[in-house]
BAFIVO-554522 format. One record per residue: residue in three letters; x, y, z of N, C-alpha, C in turn. Coordinates in steps of 0.05 Angstrom, whole numbers, padded with zeros to 5 digits, always signed. Each point is the difference from the previous one (the first is absolute). Layout:
N
ALAXYZXYZXYZ;...
***
This chain:
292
UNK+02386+02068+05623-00026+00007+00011+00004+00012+00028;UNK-00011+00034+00010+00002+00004+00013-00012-00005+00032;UNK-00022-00016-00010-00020-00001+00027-00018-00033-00018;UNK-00001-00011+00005-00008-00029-00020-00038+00004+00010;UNK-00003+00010+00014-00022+00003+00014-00017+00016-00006;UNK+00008+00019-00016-00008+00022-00019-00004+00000-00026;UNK-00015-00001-00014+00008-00013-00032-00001+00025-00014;UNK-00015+00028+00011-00004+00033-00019+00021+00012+00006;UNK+00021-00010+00018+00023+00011+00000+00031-00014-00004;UNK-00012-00029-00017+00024-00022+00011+00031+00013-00021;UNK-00009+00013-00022+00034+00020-00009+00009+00014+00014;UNK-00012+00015+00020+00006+00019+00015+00018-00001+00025;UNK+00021+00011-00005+00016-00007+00026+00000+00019+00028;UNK-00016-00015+00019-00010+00012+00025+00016+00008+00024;UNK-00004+00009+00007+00010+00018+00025-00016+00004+00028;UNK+00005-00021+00021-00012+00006+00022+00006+00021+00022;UNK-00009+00005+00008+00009+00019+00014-00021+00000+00031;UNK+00024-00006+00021-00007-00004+00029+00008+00021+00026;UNK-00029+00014+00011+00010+00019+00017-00007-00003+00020;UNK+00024-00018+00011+00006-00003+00034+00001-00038+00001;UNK+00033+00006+00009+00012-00031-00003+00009-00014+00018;UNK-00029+00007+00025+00005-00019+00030-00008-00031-00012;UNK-00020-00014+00020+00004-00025-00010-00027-00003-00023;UNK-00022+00013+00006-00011-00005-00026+00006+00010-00026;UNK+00014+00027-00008+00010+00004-00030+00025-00015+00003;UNK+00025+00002+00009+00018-00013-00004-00004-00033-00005;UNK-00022-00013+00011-00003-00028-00003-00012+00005-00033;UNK-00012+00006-00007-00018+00014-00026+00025+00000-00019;UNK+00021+00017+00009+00023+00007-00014+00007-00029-00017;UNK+00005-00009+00022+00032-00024-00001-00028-00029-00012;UNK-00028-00002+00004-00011-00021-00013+00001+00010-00032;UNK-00004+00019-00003-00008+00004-00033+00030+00002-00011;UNK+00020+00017+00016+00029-00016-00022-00002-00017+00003;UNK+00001-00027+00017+00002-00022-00002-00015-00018-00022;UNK-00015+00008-00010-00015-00013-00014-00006+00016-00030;UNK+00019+00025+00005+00012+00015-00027-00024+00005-00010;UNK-00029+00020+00015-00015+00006-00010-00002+00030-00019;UNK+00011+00015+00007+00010+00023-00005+00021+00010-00020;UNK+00015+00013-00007+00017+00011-00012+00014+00008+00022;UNK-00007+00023+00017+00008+00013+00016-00018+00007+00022;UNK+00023-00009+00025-00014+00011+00023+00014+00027+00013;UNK-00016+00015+00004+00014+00028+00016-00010+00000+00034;UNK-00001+00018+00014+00002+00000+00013+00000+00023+00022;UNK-00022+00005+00019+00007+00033+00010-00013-00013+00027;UNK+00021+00017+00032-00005-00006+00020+00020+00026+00018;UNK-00015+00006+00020-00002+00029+00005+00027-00010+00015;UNK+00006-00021+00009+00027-00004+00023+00021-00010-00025;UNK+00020+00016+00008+00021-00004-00021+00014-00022+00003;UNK+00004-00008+00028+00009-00024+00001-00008-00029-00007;UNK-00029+00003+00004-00011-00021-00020-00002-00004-00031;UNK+00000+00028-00014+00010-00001-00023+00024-00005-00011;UNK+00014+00000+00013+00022-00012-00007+00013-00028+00001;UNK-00016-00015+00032-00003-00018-00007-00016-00017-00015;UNK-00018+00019-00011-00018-00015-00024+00020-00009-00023;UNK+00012+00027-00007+00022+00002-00019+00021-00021+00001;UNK+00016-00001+00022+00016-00011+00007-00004-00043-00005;UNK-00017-00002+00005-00009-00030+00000-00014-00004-00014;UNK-00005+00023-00036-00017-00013-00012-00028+00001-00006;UNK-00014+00005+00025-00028-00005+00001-00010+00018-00018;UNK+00010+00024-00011-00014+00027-00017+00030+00001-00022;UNK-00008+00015-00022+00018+00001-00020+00006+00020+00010;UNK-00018+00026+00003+00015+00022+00009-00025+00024+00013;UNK+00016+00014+00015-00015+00015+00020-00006+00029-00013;UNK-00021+00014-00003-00008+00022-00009-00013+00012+00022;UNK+00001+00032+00005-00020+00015+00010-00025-00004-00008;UNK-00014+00006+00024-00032-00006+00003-00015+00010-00031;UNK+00009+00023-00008-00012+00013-00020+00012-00009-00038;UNK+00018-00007+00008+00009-00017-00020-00019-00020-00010;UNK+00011-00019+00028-00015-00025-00006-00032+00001-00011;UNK-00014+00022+00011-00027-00005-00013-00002+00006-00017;UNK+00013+00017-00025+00004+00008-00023+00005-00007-00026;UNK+00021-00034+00027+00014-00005-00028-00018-00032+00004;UNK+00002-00018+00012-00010-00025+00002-00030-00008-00002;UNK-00004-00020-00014-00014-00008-00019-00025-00014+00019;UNK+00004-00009+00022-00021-00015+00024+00020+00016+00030;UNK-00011+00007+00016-00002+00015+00014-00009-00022+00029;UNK+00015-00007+00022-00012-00013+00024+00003+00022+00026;UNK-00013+00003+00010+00003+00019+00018-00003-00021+00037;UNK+00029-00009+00008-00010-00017+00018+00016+00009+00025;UNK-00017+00019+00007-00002+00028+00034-00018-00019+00010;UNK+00003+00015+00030-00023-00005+00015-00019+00016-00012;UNK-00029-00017+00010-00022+00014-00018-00006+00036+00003;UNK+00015+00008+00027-00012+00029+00004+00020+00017-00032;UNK+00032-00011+00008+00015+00012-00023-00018-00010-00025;UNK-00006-00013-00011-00014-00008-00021-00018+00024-00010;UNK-00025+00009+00011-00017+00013+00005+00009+00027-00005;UNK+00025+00004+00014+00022+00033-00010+00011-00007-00027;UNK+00009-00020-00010+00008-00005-00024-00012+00005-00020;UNK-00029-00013+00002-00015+00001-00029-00007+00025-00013;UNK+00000+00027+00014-00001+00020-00024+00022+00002-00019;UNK+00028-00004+00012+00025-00003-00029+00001-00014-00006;UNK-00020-00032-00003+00004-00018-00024-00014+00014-00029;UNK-00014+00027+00007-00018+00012-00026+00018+00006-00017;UNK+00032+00010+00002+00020+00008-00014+00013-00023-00014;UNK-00001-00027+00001+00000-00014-00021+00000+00000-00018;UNK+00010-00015-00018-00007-00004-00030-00025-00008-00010;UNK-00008+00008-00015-00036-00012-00006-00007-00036-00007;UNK+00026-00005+00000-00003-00032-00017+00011-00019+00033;UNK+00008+00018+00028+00011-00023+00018-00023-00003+00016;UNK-00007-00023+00017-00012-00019+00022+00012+00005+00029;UNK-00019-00005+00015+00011+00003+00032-00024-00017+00016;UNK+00020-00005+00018-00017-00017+00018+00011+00005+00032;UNK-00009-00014+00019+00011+00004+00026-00007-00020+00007;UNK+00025-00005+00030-00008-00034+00008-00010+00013+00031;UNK-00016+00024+00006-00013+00010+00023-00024-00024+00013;UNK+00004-00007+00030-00014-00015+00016-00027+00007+00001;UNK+00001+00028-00009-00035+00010+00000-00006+00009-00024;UNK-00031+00006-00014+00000-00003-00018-00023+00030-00002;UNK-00013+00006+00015-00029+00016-00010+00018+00031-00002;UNK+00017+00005+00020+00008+00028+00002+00022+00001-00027;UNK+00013-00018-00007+00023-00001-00022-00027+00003-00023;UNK-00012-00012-00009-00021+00002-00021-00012+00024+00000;UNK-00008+00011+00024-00014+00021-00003+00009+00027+00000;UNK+00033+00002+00003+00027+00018-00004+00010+00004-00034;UNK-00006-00024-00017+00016-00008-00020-00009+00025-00014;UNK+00022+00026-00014-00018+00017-00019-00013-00013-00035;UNK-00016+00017-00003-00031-00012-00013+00022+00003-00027;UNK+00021+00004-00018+00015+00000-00022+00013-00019-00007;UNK+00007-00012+00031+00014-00033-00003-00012-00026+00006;UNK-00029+00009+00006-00017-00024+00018+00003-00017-00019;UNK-00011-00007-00023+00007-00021-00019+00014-00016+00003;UNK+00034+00014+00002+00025-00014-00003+00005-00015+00034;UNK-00017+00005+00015+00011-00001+00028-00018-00022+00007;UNK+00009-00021+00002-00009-00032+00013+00017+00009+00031;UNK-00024-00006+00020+00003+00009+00035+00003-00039+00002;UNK+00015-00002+00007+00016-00021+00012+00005-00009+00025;UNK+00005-00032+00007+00000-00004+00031+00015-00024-00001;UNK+00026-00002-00008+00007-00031+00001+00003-00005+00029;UNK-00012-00024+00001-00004-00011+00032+00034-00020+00006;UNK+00013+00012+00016+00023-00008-00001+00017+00012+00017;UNK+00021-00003+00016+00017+00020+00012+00014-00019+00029;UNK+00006+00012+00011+00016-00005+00028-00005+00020+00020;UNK+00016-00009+00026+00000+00018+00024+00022+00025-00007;UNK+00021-00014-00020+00023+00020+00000-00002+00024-00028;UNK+00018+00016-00002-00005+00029-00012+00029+00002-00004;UNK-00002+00016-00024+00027+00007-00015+00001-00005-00026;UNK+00027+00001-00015+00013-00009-00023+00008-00027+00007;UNK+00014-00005+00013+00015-00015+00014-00021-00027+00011;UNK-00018+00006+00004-00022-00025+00005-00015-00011-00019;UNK+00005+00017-00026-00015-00020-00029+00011-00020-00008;UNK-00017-00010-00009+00014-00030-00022-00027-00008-00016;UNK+00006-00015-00023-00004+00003-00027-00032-00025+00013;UNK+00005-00016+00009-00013-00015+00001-00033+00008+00016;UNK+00008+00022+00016-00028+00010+00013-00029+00002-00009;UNK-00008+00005-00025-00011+00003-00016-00015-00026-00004;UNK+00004-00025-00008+00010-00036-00015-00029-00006+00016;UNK-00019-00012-00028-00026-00008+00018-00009+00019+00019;UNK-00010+00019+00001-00019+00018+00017-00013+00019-00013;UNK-00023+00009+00012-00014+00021-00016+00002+00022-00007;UNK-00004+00008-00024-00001+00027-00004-00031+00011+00003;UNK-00011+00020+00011-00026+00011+00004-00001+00026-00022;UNK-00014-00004-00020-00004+00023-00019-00026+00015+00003;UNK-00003+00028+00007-00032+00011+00014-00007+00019-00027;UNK-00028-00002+00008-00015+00025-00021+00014-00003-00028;UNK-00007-00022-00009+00020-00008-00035-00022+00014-00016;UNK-00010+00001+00010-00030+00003-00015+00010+00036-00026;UNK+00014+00017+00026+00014+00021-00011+00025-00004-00013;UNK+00008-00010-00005+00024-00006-00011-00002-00008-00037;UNK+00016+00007-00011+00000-00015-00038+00015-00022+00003;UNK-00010-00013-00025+00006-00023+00007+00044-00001-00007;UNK+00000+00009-00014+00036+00001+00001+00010+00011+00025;UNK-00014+00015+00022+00019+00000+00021-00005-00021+00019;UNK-00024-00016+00003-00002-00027+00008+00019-00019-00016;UNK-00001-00008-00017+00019-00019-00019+00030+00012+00014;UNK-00001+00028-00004+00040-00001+00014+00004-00011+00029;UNK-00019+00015+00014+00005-00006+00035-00005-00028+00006;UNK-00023-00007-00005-00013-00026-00003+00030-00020-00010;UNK+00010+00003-00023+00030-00018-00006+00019+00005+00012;UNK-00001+00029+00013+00029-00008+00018-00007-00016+00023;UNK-00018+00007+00015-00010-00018+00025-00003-00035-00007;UNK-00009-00004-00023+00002-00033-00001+00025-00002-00011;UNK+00016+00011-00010+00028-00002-00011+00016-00002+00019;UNK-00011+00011+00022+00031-00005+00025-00012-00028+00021;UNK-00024-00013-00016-00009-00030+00013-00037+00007+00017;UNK-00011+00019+00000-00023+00015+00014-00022-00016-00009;UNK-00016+00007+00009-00021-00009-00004-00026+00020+00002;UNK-00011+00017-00022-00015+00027+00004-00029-00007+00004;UNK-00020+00010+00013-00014+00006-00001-00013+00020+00013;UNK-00032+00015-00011-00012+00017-00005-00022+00002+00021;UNK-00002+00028+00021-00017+00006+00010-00004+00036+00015;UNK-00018-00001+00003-00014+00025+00012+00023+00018+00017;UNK+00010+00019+00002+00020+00011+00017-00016+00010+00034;UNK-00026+00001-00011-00007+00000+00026-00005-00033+00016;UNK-00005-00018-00019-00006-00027+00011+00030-00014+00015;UNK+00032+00011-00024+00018-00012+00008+00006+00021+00032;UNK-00006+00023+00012+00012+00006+00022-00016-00005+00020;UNK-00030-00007-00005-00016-00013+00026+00026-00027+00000;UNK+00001-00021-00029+00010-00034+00011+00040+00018+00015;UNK+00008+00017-00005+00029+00006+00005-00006+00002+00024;UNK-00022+00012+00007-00007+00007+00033+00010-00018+00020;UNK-00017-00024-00009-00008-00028+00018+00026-00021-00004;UNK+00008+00000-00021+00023-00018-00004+00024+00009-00005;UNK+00012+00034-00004+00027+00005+00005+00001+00023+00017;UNK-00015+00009+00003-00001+00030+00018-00002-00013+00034;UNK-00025-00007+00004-00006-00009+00028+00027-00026+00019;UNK+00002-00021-00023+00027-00008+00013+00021+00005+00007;UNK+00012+00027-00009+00016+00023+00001-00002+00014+00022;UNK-00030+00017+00010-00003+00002+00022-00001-00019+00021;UNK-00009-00018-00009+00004-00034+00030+00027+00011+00008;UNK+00020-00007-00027+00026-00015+00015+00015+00029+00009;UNK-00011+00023-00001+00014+00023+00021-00006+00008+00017;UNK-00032-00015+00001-00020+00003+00029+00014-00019+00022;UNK+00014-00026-00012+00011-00029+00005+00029+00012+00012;UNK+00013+00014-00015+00032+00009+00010-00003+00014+00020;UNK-00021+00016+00004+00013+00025+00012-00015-00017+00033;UNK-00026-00019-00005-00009-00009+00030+00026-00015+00003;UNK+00014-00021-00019+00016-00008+00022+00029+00012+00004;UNK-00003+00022-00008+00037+00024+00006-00012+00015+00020;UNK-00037+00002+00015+00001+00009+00020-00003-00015+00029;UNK-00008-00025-00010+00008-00014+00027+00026-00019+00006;UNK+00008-00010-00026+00023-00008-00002+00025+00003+00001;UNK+00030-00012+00024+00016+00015-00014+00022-00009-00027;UNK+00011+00006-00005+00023-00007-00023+00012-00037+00003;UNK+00001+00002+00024+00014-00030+00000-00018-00015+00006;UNK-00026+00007+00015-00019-00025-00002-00015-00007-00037;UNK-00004+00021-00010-00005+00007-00029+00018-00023-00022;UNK+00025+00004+00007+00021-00013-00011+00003-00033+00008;UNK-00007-00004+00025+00002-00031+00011-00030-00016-00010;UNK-00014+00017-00001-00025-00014+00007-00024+00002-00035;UNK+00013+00019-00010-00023-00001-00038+00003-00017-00014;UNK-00013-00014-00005-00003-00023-00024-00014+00012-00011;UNK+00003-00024-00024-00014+00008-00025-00018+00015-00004;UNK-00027-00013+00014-00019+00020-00001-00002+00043+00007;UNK+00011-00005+00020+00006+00026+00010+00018+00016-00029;UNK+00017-00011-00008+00022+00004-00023-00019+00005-00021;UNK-00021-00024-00014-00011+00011-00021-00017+00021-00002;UNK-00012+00002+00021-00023+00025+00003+00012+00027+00005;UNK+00019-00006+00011+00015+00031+00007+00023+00007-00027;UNK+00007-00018-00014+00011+00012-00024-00008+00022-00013;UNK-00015-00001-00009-00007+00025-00017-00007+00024+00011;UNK+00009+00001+00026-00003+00027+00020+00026+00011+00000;UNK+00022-00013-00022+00034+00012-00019-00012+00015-00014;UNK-00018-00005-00010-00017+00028-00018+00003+00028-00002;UNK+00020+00018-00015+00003+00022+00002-00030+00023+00015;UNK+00002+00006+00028-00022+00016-00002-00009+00020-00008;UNK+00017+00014-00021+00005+00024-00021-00021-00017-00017;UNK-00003-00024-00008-00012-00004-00026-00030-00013+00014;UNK+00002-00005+00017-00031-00012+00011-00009+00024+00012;UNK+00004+00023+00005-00011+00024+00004-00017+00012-00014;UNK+00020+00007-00022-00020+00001-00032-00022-00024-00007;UNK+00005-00023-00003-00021-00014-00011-00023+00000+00024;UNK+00010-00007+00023-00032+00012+00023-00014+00024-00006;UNK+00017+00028-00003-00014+00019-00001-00013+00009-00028;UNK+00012-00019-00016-00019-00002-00035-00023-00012+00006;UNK+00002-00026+00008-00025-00020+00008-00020-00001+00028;UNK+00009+00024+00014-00016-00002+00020-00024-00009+00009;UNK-00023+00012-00019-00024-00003-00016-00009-00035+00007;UNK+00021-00015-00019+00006-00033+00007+00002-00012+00017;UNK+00020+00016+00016+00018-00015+00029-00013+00008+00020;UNK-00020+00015+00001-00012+00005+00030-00025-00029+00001;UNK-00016-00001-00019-00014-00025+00004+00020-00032+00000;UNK+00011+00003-00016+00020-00029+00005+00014-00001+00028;UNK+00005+00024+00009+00012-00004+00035-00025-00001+00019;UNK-00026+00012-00010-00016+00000+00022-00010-00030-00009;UNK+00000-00015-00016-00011-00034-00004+00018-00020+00014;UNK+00029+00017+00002+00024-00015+00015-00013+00001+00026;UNK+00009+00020+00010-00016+00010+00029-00019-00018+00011;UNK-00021-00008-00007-00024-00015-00001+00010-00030+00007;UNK+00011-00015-00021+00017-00020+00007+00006+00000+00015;UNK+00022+00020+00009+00018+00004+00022-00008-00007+00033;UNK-00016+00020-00010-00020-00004+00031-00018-00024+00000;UNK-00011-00005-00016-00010-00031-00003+00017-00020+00020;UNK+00023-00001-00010+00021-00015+00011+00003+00002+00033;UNK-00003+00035+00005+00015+00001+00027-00023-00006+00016;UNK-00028+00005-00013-00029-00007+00025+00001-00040+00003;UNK+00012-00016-00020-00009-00021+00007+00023-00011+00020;UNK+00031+00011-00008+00014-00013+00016-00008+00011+00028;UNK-00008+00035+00000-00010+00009+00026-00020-00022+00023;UNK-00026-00016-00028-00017-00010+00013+00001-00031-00001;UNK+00025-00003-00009+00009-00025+00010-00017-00022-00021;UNK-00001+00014-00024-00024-00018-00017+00015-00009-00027;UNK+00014-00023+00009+00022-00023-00004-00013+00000-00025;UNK-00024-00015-00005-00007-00011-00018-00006+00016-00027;UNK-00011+00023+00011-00010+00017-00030+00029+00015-00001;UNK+00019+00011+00022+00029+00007-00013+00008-00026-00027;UNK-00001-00033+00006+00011-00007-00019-00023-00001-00026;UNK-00025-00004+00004-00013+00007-00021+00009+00029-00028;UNK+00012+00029+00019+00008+00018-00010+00022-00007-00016;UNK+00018-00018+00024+00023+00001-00028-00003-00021-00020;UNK-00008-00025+00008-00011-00012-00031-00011+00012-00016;UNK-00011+00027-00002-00017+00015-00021+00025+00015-00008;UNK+00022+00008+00012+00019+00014-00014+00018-00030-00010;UNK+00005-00026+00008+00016-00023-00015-00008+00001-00027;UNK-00020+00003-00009-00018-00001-00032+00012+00025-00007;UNK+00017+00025-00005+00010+00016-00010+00024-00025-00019;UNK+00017-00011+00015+00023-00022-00019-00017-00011-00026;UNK-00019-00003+00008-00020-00021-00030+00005+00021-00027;UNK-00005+00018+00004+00006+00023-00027+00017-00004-00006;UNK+00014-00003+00008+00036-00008-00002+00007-00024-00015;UNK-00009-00014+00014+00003-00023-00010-00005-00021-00018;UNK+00002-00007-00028-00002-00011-00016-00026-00022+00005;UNK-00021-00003-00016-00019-00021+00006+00007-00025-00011;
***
């Protein structure tokens, strides 16, 4: 059985096929061999040196040109930053009429509204919620994926066999899918992956301008450390997803703002009590979290 998750295709021996093997396709790569979902994984990535170390360690059976690969493979992941994405989707039309494609792009309205109208069917717009600060081949691993969401938008367009394929690979590598609005998922991407993104480079760069290197180094704990992590964030790839979602991210930073200043008028006015009132109203964010 090529895909157990599939039952209109379970004789059929499948062929994935992944273009671009930093850490979200290459993690993509190396969970679904692992778990021998596929027949075959291929493999296309514009830096040769990462192709090779795809090759080299496994993670891809084997590496094909861009134009190959869409030709010949049977599900199609296209996992660029979302601007490359957007340049991609007119040559997924050269496909085979019987393959699937999906993308694991941070934004969702401009990728949907790019997809050409011959493959919309086959094309489930995708968002697995998942990733790191770091970027590469070299920074995937199989486990990234394990319990976390997959975000599937606008299904509504889609048949139901290219849902059933994308839909099984994503819970097949441990996911958890669900279904919503592509405009609804990049307002919530705004507020909870986009805007924290901007914090923690708004966060680096105030303290690399008053700070120097060895007070930085003697003096950051934890806190300082967690919030400023994800300001490792390739800014090649948070470029693109800002200037996709703009639309989103200007109200989620001007609601920040608001807060913000909130904060600086009471410590300004010395108004002890409603500052801690404020942050007890942000302590109740953990409760979501937390198991009842």
């Amino acid at each position: 059985m090529a895909l157990d998750k599939i039952s209109f295709i379970d004789e059929v021996a499948m062929t994935l096929g992944i273009i671009g093997l930093g850490l979200m396709g290459g993690s993509l790569a190396l969970a679904v061999k692992e778990r021998g979902l596929f027949n075959r994984v291929a493999g296309y990535n514009r830096s040769e040196e990462s192709l090779f170390f795809a090759l080299k360690t496994g993670m891809i059976d084997e590496a094909l040109a861009l134009e190959e690969l869409i030709k010949s493979c049977d599900l199609i992941v296209a996992a660029l930053p979302v601007q490359s994405i957007v340049s991609l989707l007119p040559k997924l039309a050269a496909a085979k009429k019987s393959a699937f494609f999906t993308d694991l792009g941070s934004t969702k309205v401009a990728i949907v509204n790019a997809i050409p109208s011959e493959i919309r069917k086959r094309f489930v717009a995708a968002h697995p919620m998942a990733g790191t600060e770091y970027s590469g081949a070299k920074s995937a691993f199989a486990a990234l994926y394990k319990e976390r969401i997959a975000v599937l938008c606008d299904t509504e367009e889609n048949s139901p066999e290219a849902l059933e394929c994308v839909g099984g690979m994503f819970t097949g590598v441990g996911m958890r899918t669900v279904t919503m609005r592509s405009s609804d998922h990049d307002h919530h991407a705004a507020f909870i992956s986009h805007l924290p993104h901007a914090i923690s480079y708004a966060l680096a760069n105030s303290v690399l301008s008053q700070e120097d290197k060895k007070s930085i180094l003697t003096l950051a704990a934890g806190g300082f450390r967690d919030m400023s992590r994800i300001a490792k964030s390739p800014s090649a790839v948070w470029i693109d997803i800002f200037t996709q979602n703009k639309q989103a991210l200007l109200p989620a930073l001007e609601v920040f703002e608001r807060e913000f200043s909130m904060a600086k008028k009471l410590v300004k006015e010395e108004r002890w009590k409603e500052l801690g009132e404020w942050m007890q109203r942000a302590n109740t964010l953990h409760k979501i979290f937390t198991p009842q």
